[in-house]
C-alpha positions in Angstrom: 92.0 137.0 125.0 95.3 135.8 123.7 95.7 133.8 120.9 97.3 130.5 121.1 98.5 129.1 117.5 97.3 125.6 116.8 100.0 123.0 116.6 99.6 120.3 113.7 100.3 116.3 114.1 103.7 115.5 112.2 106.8 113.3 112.2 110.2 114.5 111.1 111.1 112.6 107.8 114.6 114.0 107.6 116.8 116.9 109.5 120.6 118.3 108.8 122.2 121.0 109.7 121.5 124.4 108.4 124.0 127.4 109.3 124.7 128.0 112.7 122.7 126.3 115.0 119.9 124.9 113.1 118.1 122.7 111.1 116.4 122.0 108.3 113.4 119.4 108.8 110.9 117.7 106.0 107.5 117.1 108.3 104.9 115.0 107.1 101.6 116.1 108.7 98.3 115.6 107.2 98.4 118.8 105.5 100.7 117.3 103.3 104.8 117.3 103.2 106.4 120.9 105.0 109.9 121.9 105.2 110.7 124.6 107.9 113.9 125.5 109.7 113.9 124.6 113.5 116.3 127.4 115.3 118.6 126.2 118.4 118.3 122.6 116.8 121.0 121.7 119.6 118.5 122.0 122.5 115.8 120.5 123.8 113.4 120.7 120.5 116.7 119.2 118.7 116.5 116.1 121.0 112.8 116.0 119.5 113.3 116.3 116.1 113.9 112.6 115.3 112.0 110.4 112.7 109.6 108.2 114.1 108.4 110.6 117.2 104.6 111.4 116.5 105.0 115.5 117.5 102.7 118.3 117.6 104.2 121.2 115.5 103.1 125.0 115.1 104.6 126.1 112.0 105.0 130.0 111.2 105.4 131.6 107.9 103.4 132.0 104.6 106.3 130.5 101.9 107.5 127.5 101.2 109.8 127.5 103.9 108.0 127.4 107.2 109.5 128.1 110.7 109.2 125.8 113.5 107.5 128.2 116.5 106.6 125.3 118.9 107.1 121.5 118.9 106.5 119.2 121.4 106.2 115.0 121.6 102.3 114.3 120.9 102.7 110.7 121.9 104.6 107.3 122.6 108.0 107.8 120.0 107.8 104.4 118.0 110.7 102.3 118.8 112.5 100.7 115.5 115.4 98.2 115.3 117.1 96.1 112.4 115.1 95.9 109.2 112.0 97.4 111.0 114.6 100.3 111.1 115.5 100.1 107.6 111.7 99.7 106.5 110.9 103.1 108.2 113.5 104.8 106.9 112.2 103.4 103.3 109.0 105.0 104.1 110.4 108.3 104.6 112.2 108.6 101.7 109.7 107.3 99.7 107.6 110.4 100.9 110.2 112.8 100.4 110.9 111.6 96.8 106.8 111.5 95.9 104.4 113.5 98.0 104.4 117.2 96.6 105.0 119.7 99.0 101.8 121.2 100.9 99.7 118.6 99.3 97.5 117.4 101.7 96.9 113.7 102.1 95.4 113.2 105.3 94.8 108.9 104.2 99.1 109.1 103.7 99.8 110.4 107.0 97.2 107.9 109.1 97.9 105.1 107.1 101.9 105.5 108.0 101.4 106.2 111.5 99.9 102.9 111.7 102.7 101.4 109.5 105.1 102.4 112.3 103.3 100.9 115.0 103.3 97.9 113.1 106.8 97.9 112.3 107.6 98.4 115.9 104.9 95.6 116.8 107.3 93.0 114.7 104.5 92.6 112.4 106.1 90.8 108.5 107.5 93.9 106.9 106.7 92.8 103.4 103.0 93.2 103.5 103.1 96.5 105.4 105.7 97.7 102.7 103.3 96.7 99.8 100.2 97.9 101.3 102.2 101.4 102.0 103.7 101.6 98.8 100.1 101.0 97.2 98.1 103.5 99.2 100.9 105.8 98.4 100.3 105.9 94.8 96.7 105.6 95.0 96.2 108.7 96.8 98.7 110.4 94.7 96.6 109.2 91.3 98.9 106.9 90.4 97.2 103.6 91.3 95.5 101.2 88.6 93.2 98.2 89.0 94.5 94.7 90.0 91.6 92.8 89.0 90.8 94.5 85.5 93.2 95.0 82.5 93.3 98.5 80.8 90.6 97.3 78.1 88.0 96.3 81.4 88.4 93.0 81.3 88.4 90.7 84.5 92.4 89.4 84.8 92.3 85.9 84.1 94.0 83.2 86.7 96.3 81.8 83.8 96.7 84.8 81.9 100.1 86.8 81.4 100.6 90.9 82.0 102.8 93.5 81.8 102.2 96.8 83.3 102.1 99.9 81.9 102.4 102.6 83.9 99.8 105.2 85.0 97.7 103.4 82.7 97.4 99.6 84.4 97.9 95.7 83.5 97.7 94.7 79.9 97.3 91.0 79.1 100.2 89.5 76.5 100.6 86.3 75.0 104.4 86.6 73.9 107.1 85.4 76.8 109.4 88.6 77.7 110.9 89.7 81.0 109.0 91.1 83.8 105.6 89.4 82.9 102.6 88.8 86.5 100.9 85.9 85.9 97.3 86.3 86.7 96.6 84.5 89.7 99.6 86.7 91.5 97.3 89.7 90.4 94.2 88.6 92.0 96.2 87.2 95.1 97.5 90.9 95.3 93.6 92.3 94.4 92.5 91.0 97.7 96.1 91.3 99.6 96.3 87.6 99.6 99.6 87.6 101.2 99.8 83.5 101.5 99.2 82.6 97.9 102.8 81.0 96.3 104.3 83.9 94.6 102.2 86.7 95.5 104.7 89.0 97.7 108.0 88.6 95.5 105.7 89.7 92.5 103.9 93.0 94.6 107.6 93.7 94.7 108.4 93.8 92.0 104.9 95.4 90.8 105.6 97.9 92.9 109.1 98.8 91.7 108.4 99.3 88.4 105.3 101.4 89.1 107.4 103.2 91.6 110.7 103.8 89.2 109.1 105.9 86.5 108.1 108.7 89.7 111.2 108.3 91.0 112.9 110.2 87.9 115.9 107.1 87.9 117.3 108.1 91.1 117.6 104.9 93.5 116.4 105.0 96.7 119.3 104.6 99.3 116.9 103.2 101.8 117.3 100.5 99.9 120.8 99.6 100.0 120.5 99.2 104.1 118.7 95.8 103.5 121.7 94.9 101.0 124.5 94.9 103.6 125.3 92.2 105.2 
């Protein structure tokens, strides 16, 4: 009996050209973050290898650079326009930048399959950035408590923190830039996404707990919602 490789569940998070005809392509699958080259990129497995397009890929090859053997579309390609656009493309680099390579994190790759289709629903694209960008470091071992300070102690509604990173939120009573006020906190503790303040601050939150893994390269994701 012949056997058939098994194809894995992945989405291309970026492709360019790579010598003659192909391509190199960064896959998130649930086995983690994979690079392989994909040969005759110009045919029909080219017209495939397109972020947002949920594939089934059998990858060959034991190093760090994989070959693409098989790929084919596993599934309705998610459909993104404007800043739904932009906000996907956010999500990819922010996986490229972060998730190791062949680290697998099963949680990442559900929870941004489901972030696509609600990007492509129309769904606010704050909250599903924050959420993302939260589960993100979480499963990476970066996440920290909302509700708790670094000493254990519950955050207090009128109290005044600044975070320090990989470690969590530290209560201060001195005035200085980039200060969460409790109750933004504990809005954010229970994804409270209607409490005054809360999203502009998990914003900002989450950049500075994002900036310190992102070695003080910007993002140019980001730009794209700057243009007018």
């Amino acid at each position: 009996m012949s056997h058939v490789p098994i194809g894995q569940l992945a989405y291309v998070l970026h492709s360019r050209a790579y010598r003659e005809s192909s391509a190199l392509v960064d896959f998130l699958t649930p086995q983690g973050r994979l690079r392989a080259v994909l040969r005759s990129a110009r045919g029909k497995a080219g017209t495939l290898a397109r972020p947002f397009v949920p594939l089934e890929v059998e990858f060959r090859g034991r190093g760090e650079l994989k070959n693409v053997g098989r790929m084919e579309s596993s599934g309705t390609s998610t459909w993104l326009v404007g800043e739904a656009l932009f906000s996907g493309l956010y999500l990819n680099e922010l996986l490229i930048r972060l998730l190791p390579s062949e680290d697998p994190h099963p949680g990442v790759f559900d929870h941004y399959a489901a972030t696509l289709l609600a990007l492509a629903e129309g769904r606010p694209l704050e909250p599903l950035l924050r959420s993302f960008e939260w589960r993100l470091l979480d499963d990476l071992g970066y996440g920290f408590a909302l509700s708790t300070d670094i000493h254990g102690d519950a955050v207090a509604p009128d109290g005044l923190y600044r975070l320090q990173v990989d470690a969590g939120l530290e209560r201060v009573y001195l005035l200085q830039p980039g200060l969460f006020n409790g109750t933004e906190l504990l809005a954010m503790s229970e994804a409270d996404w209607t409490a005054p303040g809360a999203l502009s601050a998990a914003k900002r939150l989450m950049r500075q707990a994002l900036a310190v893994h992102l070695g003080g390269r910007p993002l140019v994701s980001r730009e794209l919602f700057r243009k007018p």
